[in-house]
C-alpha positions as CSV (number, residue, x, y, z in Angstrom):
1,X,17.2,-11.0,-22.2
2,X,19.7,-8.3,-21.4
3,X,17.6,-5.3,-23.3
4,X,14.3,-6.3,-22.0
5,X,15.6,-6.7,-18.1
6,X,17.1,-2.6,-19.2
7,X,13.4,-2.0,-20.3
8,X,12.1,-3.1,-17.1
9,X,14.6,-1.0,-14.8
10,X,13.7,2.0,-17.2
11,X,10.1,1.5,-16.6
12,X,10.9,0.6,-12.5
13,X,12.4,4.4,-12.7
14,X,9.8,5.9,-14.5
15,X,6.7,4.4,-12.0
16,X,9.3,5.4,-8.9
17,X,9.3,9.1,-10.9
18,X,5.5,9.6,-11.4
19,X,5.0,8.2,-7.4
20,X,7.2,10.7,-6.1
21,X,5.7,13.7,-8.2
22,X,2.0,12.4,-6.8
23,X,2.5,11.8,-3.4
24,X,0.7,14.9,-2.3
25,X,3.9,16.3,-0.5
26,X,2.8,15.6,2.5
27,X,5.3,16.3,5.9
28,X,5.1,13.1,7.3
29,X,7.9,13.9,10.5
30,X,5.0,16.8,11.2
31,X,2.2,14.9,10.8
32,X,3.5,12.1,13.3
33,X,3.7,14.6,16.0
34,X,1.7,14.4,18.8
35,X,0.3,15.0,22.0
36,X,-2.6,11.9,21.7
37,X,-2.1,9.1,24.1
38,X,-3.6,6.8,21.9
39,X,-2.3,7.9,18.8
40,X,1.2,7.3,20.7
41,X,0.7,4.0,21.3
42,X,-0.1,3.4,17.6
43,X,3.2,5.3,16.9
44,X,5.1,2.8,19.4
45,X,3.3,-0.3,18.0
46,X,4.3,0.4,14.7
47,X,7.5,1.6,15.0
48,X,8.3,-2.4,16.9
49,X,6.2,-3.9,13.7
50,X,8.5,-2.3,11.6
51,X,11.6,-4.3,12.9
52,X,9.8,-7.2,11.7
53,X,9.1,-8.4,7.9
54,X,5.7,-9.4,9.0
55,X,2.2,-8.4,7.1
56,X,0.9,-5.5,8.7
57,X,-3.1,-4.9,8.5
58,X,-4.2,-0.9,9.0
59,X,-7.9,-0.5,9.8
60,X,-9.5,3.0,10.8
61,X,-11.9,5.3,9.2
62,X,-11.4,7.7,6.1
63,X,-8.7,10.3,6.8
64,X,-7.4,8.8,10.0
65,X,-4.2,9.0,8.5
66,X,-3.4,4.9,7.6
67,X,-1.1,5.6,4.7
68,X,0.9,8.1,7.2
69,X,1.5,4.9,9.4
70,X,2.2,2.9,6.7
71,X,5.2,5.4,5.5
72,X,6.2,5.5,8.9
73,X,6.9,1.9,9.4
74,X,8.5,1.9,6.0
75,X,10.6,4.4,6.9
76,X,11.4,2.7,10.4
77,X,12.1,-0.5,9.0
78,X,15.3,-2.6,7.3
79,X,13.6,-1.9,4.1
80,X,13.6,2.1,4.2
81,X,16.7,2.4,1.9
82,X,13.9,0.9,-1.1
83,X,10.8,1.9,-2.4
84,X,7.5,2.8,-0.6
85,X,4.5,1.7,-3.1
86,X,1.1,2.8,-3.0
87,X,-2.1,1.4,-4.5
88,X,-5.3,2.3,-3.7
89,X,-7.4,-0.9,-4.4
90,X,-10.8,1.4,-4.8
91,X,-9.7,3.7,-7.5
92,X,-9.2,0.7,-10.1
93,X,-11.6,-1.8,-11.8
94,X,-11.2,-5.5,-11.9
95,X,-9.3,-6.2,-15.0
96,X,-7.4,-3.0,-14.0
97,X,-6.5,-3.6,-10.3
98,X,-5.0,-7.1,-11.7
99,X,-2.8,-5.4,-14.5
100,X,-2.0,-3.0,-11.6
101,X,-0.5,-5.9,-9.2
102,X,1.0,-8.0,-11.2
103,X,2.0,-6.5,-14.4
104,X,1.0,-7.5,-18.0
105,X,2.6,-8.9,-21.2
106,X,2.3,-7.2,-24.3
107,X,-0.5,-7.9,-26.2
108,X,-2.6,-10.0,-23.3
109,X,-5.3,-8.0,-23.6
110,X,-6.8,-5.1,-25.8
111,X,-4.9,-2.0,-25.3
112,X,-1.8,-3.8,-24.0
113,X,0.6,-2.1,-26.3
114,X,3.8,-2.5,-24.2
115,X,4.8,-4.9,-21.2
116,X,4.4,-3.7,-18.1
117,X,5.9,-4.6,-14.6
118,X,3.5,-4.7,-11.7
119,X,3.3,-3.1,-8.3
120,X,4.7,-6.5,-6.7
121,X,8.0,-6.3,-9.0
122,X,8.1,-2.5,-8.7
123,X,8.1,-2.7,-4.9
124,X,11.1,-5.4,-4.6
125,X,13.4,-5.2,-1.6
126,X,10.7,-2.5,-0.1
127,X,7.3,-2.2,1.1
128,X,3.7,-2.8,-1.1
129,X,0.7,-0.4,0.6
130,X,-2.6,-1.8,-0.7
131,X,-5.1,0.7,0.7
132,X,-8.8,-0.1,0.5
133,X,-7.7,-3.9,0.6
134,X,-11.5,-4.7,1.4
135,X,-12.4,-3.5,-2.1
136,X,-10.4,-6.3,-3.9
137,X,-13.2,-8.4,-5.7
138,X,-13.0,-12.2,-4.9
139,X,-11.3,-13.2,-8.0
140,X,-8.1,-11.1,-7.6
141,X,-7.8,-12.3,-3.6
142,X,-7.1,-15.6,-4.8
143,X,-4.4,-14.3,-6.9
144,X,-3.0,-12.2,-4.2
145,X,-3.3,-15.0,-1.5
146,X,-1.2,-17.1,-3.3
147,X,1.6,-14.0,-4.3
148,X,1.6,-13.2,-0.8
149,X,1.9,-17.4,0.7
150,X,4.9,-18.3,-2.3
151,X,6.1,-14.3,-3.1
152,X,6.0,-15.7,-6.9
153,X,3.8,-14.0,-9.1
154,X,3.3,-14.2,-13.1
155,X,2.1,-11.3,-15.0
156,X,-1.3,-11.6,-16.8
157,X,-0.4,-13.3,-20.2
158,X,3.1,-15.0,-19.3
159,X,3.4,-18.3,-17.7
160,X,6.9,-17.3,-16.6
161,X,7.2,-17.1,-12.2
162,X,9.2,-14.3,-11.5
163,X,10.3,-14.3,-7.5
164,X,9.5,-11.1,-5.9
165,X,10.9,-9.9,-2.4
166,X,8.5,-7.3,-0.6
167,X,6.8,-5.8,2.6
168,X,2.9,-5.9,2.7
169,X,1.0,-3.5,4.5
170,X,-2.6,-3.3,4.1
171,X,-5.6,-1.1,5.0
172,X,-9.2,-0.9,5.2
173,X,-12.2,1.2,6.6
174,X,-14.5,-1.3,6.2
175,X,-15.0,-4.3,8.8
176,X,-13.8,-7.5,7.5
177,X,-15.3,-9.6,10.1
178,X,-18.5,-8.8,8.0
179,X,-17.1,-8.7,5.1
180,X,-16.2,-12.3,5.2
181,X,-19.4,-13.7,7.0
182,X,-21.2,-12.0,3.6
183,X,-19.2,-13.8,1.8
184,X,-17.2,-10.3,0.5
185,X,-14.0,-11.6,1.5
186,X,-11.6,-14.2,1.9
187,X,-10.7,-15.9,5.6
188,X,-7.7,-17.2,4.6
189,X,-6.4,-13.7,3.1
190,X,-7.4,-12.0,5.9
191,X,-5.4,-13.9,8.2
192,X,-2.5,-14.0,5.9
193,X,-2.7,-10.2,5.8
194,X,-3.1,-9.9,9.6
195,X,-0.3,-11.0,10.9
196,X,-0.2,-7.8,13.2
197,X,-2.8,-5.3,13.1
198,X,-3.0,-1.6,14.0
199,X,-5.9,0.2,14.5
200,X,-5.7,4.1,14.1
201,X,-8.3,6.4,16.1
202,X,-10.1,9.0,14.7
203,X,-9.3,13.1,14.7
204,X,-12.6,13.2,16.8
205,X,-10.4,11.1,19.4
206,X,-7.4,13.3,19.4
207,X,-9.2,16.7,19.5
208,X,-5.7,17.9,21.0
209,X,-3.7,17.5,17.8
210,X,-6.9,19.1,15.5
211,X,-5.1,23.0,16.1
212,X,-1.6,21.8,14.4
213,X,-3.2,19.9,11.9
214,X,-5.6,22.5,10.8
215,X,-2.5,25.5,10.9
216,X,-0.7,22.9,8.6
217,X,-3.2,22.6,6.2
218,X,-4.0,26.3,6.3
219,X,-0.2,27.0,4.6
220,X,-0.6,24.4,2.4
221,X,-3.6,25.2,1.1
222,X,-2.5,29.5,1.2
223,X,1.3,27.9,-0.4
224,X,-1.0,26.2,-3.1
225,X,-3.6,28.9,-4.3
226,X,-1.6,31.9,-3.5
């Protein structure tokens, strides 16, 4: 018991590692400045969501800048002293997403050579971002409905619980009002996910940051290529 709770701490370290080398080194203090109105008002509404534990849901379009809020409440929140996990729902397939959130056994499926702890036990004490959360197929909502309603999870091919203690942000371009009269998505998630929501405007709606934002990205892409 004791070696294999090591493992799992060596492989918490290693994930926290590789997150940390990926995050795209992005200034997040800079790229909360402002001089937007609305964009302030998101900025206040998050920063008095963040004294809460509750579910947070994100929606705005493609490079509106969600996961930026979602750091930002992290960081404003009791939980900042943890980590700050980010999965993007759209970049995995079924089987994979599920592996992703919850972890696997060794040996539950093909090419399951080793165990491997999930994003809901690799986020414990801090915050879970699940971007593109309208891209989760139907079978994995159920699963994440009911980790999100009891916080217990079990890794795919264990029938062990394991408790997990976490913050869930969420966030989605798509419109999940549609989405769940298709038939695409869950009610019940949705309004288990919703619990506040924060909607991010567009650049085209804060013309007066685009001059900032575009000198920033202009040294870090003359930093980059030299």
């Amino acid at each position: 018991e004791l070696l294999r709770e090591i493992r799992n701490i060596e492989k918490l370290k290693q994930m926290q590692s590789k997150e940390a080398a990926g995050s795209g080194g992005l200034d997040s203090e800079f790229m909360l400045q402002t001089k937007s109105a609305p964009y302030q008002e998101v900025l206040t509404m998050a920063s008095k969501a963040a004294r809460s534990d509750m579910n947070i849901l994100i929606l705005g379009e493609s490079g509106a800048g969600k996961e930026v809020i979602a750091q930002y409440i992290h960081k404003e929140s009791n939980r900042s002293k943890s980590s700050f996990y980010a999965t993007n729902c759209h970049t995995f397939s079924d089987s994979l997403l599920e592996s992703e959130l919850f972890g696997h056994e060794k040996g539950s499926f093909t090419g399951a050579l080793n165990t491997r702890i999930g994003r809901f036990e690799a986020a414990q004490f801090g915050t879970l971002f699940l971007d593109e959360i309208g891209d989760v197929p139907l079978s994995t909502q159920a699963k994440l409905l009911r980790a999100i309603e009891t916080k217990r999870i079990n890794r795919i091919g264990s029938n062990e619980e394991i408790k997990v203690d976490f913050r869930l942000i969420s966030a989605t371009n798509k419109d999940l009002a549609k989405e769940i009269k298709e038939g695409n998505f869950r009610e019940d998630l949705f309004y288990r996910l919703s619990t506040i929501i924060i909607q991010v405007p567009p650049l085209r709606q804060r013309k007066e940051d685009l001059p900032e934002l575009i000198r920033y990205f202009v040294k870090k892409a003359q930093a980059a290529l030299g």
